[in-house]
C-alpha positions in Angstrom: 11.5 25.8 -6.0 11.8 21.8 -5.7 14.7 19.7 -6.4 15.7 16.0 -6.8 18.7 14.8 -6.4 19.5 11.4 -7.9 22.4 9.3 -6.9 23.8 6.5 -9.0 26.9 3.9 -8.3 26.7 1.4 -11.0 22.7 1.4 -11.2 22.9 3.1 -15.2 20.9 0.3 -15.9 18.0 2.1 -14.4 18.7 5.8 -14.3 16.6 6.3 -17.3 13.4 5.3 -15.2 14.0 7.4 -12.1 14.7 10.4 -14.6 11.3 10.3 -16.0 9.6 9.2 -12.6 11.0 12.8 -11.7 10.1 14.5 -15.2 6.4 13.6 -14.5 5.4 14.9 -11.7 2.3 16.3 -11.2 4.3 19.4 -10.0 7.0 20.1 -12.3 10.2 20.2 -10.5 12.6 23.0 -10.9 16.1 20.7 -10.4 16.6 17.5 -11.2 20.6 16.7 -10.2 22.1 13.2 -10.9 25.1 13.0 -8.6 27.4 10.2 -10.2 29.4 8.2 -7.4 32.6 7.3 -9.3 30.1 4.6 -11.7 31.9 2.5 -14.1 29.2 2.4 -16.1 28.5 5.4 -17.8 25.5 7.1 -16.4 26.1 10.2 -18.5 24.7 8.3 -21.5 21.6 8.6 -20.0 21.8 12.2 -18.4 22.7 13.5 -22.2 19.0 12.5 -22.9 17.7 15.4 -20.6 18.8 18.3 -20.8 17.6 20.2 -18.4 19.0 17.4 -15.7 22.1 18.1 -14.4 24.7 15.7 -13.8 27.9 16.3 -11.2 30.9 13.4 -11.2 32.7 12.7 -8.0 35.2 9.9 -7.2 32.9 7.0 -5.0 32.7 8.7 -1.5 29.5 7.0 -0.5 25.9 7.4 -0.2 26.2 9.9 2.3 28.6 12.3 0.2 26.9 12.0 -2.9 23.7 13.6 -1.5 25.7 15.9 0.3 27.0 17.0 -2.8 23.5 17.4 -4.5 22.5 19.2 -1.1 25.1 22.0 -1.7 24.4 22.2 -5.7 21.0 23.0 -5.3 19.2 26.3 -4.6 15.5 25.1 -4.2 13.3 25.5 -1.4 12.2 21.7 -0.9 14.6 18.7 -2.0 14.5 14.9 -2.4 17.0 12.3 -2.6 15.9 9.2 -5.2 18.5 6.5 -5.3 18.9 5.5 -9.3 17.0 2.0 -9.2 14.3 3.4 -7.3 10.8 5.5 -8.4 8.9 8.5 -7.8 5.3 8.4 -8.5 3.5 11.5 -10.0 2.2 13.0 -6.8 5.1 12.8 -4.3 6.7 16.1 -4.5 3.0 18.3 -4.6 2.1 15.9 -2.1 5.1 16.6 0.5 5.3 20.2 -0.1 1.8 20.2 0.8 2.5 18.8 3.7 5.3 21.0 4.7 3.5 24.7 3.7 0.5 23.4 6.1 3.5 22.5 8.7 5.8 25.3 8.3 8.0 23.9 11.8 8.3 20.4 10.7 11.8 19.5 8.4 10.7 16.7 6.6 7.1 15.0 5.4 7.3 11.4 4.7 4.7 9.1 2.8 3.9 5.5 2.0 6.0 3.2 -0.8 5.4 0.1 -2.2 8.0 -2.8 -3.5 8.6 -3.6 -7.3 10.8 -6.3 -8.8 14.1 -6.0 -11.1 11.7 -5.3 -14.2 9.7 -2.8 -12.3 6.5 -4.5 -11.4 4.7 -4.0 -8.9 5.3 -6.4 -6.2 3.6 -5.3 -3.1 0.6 -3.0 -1.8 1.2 0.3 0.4 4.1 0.1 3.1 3.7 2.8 5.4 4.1 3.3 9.3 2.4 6.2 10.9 3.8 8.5 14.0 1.8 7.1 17.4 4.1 8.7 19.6 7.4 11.0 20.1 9.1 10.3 16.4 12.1 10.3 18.1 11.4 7.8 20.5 9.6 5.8 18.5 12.4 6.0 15.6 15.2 4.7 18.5 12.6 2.0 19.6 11.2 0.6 16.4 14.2 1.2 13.9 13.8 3.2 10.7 9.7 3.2 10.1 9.9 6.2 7.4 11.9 3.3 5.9 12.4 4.7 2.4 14.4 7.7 1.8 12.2 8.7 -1.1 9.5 9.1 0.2 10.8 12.4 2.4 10.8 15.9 1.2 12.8 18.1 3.4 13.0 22.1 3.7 16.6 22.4 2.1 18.0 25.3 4.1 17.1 23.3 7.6 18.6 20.3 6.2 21.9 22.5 5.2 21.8 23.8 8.3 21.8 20.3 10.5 24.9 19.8 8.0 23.1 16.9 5.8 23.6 13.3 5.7 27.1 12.1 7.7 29.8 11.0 5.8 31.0 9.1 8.4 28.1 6.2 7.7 28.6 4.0 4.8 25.1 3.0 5.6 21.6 3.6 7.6 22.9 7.3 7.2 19.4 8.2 6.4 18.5 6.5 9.7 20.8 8.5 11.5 19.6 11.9 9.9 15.9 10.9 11.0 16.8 10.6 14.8 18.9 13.7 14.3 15.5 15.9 12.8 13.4 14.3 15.3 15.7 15.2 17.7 15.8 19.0 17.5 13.4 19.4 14.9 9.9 17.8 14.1 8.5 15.5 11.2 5.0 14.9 9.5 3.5 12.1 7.7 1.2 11.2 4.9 -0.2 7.7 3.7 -0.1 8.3 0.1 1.9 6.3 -2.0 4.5 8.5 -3.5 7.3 6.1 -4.4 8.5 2.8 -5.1 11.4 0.6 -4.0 13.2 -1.4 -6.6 14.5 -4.8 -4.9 17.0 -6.7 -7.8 19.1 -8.8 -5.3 22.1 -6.2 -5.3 20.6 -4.1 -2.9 23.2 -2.5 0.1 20.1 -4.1 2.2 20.6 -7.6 1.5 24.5 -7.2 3.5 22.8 -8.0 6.8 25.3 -8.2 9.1 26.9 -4.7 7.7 23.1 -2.8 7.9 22.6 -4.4 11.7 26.1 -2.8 12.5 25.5 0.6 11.1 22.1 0.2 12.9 23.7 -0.3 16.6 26.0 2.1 15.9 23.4 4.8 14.9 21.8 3.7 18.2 25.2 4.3 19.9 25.6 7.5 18.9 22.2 8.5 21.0 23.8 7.5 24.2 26.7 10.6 23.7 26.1 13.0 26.2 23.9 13.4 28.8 20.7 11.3 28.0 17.6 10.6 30.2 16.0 6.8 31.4 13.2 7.6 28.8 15.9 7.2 26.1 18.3 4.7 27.1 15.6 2.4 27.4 14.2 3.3 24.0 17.7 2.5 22.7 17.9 -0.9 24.4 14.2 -1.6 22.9 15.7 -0.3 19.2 18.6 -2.8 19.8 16.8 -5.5 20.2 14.2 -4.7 17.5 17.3 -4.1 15.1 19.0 -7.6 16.2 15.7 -9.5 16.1 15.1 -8.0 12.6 18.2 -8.9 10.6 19.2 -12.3 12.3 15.2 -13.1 11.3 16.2 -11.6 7.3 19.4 -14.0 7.7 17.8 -16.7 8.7 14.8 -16.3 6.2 17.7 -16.0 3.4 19.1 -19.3 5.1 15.7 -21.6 4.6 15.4 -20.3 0.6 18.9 -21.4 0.3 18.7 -24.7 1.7 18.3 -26.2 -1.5 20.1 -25.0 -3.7 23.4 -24.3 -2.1 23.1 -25.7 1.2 27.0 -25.1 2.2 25.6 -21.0 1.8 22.5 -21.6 3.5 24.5 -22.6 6.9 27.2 -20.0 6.5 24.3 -17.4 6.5 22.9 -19.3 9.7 26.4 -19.3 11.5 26.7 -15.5 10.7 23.4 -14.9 11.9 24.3 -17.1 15.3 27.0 -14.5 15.8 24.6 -11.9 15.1 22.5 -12.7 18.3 22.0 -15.2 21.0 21.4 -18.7 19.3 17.5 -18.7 21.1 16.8 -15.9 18.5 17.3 -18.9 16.2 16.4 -21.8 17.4 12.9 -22.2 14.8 15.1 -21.3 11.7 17.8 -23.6 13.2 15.7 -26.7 13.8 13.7 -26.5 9.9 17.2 -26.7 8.4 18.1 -29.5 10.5 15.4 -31.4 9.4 16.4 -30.5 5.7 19.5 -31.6 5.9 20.1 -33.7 8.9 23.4 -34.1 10.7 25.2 -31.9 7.7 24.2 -29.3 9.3 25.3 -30.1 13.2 28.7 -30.5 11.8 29.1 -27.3 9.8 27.9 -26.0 12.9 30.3 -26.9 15.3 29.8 -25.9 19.2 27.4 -23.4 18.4 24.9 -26.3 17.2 25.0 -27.3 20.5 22.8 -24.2 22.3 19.8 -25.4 20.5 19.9 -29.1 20.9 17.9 -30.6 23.9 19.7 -31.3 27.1 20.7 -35.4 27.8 18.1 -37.2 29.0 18.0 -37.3 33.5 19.7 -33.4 33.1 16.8 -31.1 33.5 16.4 -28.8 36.1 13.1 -27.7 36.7 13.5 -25.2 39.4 10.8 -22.9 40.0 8.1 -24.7 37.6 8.1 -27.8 39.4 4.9 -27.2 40.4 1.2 -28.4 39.6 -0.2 -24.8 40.9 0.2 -22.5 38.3 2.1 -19.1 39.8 -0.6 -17.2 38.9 -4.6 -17.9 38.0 -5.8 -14.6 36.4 -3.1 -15.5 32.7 -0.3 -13.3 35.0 -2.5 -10.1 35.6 -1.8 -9.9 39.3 1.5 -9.8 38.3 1.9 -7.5 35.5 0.8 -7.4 31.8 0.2 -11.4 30.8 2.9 -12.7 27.9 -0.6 -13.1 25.2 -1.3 -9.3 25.6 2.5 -8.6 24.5 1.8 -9.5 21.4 -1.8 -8.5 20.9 -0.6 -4.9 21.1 2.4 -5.6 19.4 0.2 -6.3 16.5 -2.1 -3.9 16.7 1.3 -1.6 17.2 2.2 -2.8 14.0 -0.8 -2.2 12.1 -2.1 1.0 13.8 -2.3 2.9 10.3 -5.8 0.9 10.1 -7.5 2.0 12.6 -9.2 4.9 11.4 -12.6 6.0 10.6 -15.3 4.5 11.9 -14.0 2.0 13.8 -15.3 -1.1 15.6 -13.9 -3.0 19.1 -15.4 -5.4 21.6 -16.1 -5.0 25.5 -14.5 -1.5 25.3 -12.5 0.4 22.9 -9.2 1.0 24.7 -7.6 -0.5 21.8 -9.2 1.9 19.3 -8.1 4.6 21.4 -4.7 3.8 22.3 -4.0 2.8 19.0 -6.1 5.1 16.6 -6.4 8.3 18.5 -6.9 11.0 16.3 -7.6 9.0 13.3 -10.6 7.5 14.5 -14.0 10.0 13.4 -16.3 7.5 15.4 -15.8 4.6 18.2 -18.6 1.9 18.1 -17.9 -0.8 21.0 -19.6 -3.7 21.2 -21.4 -6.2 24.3 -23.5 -8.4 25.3 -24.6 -7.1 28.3 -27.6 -4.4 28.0 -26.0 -2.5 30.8 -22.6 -2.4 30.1 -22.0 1.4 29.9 -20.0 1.7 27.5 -21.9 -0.2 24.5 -22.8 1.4 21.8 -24.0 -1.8 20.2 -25.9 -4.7 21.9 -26.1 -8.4 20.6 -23.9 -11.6 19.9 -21.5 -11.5 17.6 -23.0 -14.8 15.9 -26.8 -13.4 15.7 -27.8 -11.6 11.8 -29.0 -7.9 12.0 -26.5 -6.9 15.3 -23.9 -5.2 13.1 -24.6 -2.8 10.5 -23.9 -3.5 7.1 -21.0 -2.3 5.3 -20.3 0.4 8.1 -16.8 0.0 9.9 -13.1 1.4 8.5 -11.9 -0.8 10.8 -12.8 -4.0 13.2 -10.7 -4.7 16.4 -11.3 -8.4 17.7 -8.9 -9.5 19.9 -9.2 -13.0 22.2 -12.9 -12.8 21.3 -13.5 -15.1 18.5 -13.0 -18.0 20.9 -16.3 -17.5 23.0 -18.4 -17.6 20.3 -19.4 -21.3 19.8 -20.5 -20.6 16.1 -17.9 -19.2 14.9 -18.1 -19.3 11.0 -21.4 -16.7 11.9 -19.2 -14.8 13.8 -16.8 -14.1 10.7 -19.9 -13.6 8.3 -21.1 -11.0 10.2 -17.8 -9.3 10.1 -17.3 -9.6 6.7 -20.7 -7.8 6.3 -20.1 -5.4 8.7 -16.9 -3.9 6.8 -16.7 -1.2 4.5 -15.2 -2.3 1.4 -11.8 -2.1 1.7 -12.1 -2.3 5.8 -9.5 -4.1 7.5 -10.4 -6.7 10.2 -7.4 -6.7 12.9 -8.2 -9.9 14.9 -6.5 -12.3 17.2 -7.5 -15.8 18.8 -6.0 -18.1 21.3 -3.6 -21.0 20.5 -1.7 -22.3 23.6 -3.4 -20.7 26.7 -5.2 -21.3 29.8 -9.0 -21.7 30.5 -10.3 -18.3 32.0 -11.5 -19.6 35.6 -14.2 -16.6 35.8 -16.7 -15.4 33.8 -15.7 -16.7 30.5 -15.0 -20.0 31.4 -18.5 -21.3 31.0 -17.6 -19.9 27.0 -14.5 -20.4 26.2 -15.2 -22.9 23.4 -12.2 -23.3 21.5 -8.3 -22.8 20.7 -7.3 -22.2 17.1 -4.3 -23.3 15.2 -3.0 -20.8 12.0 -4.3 -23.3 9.7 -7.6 -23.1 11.8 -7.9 -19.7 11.4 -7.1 -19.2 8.3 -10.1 -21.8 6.9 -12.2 -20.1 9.4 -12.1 -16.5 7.3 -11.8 -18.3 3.8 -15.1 -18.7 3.9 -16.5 -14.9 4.1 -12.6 -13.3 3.1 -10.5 -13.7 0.0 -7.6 -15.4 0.6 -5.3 -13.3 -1.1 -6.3 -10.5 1.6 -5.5 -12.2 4.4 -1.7 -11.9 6.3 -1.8 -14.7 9.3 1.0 -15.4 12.2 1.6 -17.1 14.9 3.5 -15.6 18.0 5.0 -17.6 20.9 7.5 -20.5 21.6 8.3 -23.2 24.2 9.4 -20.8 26.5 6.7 -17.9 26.5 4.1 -20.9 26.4 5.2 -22.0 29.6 5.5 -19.3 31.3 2.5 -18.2 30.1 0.9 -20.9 30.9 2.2 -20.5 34.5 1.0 -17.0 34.8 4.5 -15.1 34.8 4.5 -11.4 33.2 5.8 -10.2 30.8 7.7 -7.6 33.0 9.5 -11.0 34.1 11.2 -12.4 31.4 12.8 -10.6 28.1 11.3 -9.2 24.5 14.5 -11.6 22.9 13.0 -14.7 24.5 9.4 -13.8 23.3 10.1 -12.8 19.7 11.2 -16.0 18.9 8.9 -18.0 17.0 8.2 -21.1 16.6 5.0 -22.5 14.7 4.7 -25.8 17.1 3.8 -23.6 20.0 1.5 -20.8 19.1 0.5 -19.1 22.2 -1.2 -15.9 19.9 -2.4 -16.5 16.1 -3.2 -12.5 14.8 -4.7 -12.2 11.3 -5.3 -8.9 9.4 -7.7 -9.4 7.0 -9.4 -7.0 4.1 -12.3 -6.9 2.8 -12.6 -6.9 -1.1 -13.0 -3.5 -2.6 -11.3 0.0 -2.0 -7.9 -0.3 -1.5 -7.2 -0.5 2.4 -3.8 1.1 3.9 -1.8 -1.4 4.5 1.7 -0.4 6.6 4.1 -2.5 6.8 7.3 -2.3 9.2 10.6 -4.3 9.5 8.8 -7.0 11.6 6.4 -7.6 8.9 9.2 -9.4 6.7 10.1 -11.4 9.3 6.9 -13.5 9.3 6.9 -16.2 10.9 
């Protein structure tokens, strides 16, 4: 048997929708149970359309209680939990079940969403993160990547058993639940699109400073007990990730305010200065000055003052007063160079791509690292005849090297640069892709000039606009997603050489446009549909 439960506080306005999102599955579902939070506005209209849905009244307890409450009324086999202004498409329940009979140890299966609007239109492709290591490791280090609740079916009885949601959470509840399973139990995932999240402006989301709270204090709750290195630093990496993520939401709400109601648009930015250290802030912080001038220095007091320059005959230059840099090989007799950071941060981010028959250059340790099991076929590609390891032989720039239409995926990272005709370079990768392929590529900005073997090549540096002419002319524009990565900071000591073991992932997640040390592009080619995963740092482009 297979249930739904529904909760609703105030969202009647939309209950009729996720009703029949549930009464159209492709596998009909033996419960459907709206759990009414103490609404005001009178869901039970609705639920006396149906009647074969169930509807249970409580006084407003929470999120947490209310599914708790549809947990213990139920007596399927498999449940799921669809908040009222949300959707279920017609495959999600067959879909997870599926996944659970052919997993019969895992708890939950999750899928893939996508974003509509107020009226219900569809306002983004698929979202979806996949597992590429430990779930619960990588849930502690990279936040909530299931990311919406609907999209999990869970084995009822287990999730009785690990006594549900906790009440004690008036948020990020499902969060906490997610490290809990991963903890003692196991999850599996899926990429199909089984449900869709409604975002109207009132969602419990939007209260950033209350969701980054609950978030630390989910994180918190890890440390209890006896816990190993392994996880305490995964929960240092999650806090960060979870402070970089909201203060970035806060201070994206902050620039689309700026117009219109300016005074809000600095009381969001002075909330999010107390969110996290003011460098976190210091991009966001220096657009709005230049909106709005001195206004906003003086609405924001002292704290203003951590971003603006130093006086003039003040600076100390310490270690960097030098005209050596500290190291000549970009920091890799040092440790991993600051560029590579965010190379693999990206390709971290976007790792759902690489599958298939995939494509890399010089090696495939990328493909592998990132893609594992996903990947049917490796292809690498070189210049040199004896490189061992080519599968493919030729420049990048020369027709007839790549086949036509042939790769799921394209890896091209820091390689674009050493190709002196570059606008060939992009053709032949447009060609090379399978419709619907995805091109996962990044090029140079602020760097040094390799001193070795790639000196004598190392034609150019590319700005995001640059970059993003560059693969208008073999890619729709409107399949393209482009950032840059870097700062001040990270581009001096990158440019010095320093690791990235020597200074911290705050510092280099700022970013500032002026000072791109890394552009990354992902880039589909017309056609199929391509799987496109999203993740909390995705909406907090740059």
């Amino acid at each position: 048997m297979i249930a739904v439960v529904i909760t609703t506080y105030n969202h009647t306005r939309f209950l009729e929708e996720a009703i029949q999102s549930c009464l159209r599955q492709s596998r009909p579902m033996d419960e459907i149970i709206v759990v009414d939070d103490g609404s005001t506005d009178n869901p039970a209209s609705v639920v006396e359309r149906h009647p074969g849905v169930r509807l249970i009244r409580q006084d407003n307890c929470g999120l947490a209680a209310a599914r708790n409450t549809g947990l213990a009324a139920s007596r399927s086999d498999y449940i799921t939990f669809l908040d009222a202004d949300d959707r279920l498409l017609p495959n999600a329940m067959e879909t997870g079940v599926r996944m659970l009979v052919a997993h019969p140890d895992t708890v939950l299966a999750y899928g893939a969403h996508r974003f509509i609007n107020g009226s219900g239109a569809i306002d983004s492709d698929k979202h979806h993160i996949a597992l590429v290591e430990d779930p619960y490791v990588q849930l502690l280090r990279t936040g909530n990547f299931i990311a919406m609740h609907a999209t999990v079916v869970y084995r009822r009885e287990r999730l009785a058993a690990m006594g549900g949601f906790d009440v004690s959470m008036r948020s990020c509840e499902d969060y906490e639940l997610f490290l809990r399973i991963a903890r003692r139990g196991s999850i599996v995932t899926h990429d199909d699109v089984v449900a869709e999240y409604r975002m109207h402006g009132d969602n419990m989301s939007k209260n950033r400073s209350m969701m980054l709270a609950a978030a630390l204090s989910v994180l918190d709750k890890q440390l209890a007990g006896p816990v190993d290195d392994g996880v305490r630093l995964a929960v240092r990496d999650g806090r960060r990730f979870w402070k970089t993520y909201y203060t970035g939401e806060l201070t994206t709400d902050a620039l689309r305010a700026i117009r219109a109601e300016p005074a809000k648009a600095i009381r969001m930015l002075r909330q999010a200065l107390q969110m996290s250290p003011p460098i976190t802030l210091q991009t966001a912080a220096f657009k709005i000055t230049r909106k709005v001038g001195r206004h906003v220095q003086r609405l924001l007091g002292a704290s203003g003052a951590d971003w603006r320059a130093p006086r003039v005959g003040s600076v100390q230059f310490g270690d960097f007063a030098r005209t050596m840099p500290m190291s000549r090989s970009f920091g890799y007799d040092r440790g991993k160079p600051i560029d590579r950071y965010y190379i693999e941060n990206f390709l971290q981010l976007n790792a759902a791509d690489i599958h298939g028959r995939v494509l890399e250059i010089g090696d495939n340790s990328y493909t592998m690292h990132f893609g594992g099991a996903h990947v049917v076929k490796s292809d690498v590609l070189h210049v040199d005849p004896d490189d061992p390891n080519a599968t493919i032989i030729g420049d990048l720039s020369q027709p007839g090297v790549l086949p036509p239409n042939a790769f799921d995926c394209i890896i091209l990272t820091q390689t674009l640069h050493l190709i002196f005709d570059m606008s060939a370079a992009v053709a032949a990768l447009a060609e090379a892709l399978k419709p619907g392929g995805v091109l996962l590529l990044t090029v140079p900005g602020i760097t040094p000039v390799d001193r070795g073997e790639w000196g004598s090549t190392w034609f150019w540096s590319l700005t995001q606009a640059a970059l993003a002419k560059l693969l208008a002319k073999s890619f729709s524009t409107a399949n393209m997603a482009l950032e840059t990565h870097g700062n001040v900071f990270a581009a001096v000591c990158f440019l010095q050489g320093l690791a990235k073991e020597e200074v911290s992932d705050q510092k280099l997640d700022v970013r500032d446009t002026a000072y791109p040390i890394v552009v990354t592009a992902r880039v589909v080619k017309d056609g199929l549909t391509a799987d496109q995963p999203g993740s909390r740092t995705a909406n907090v482009t740059a």
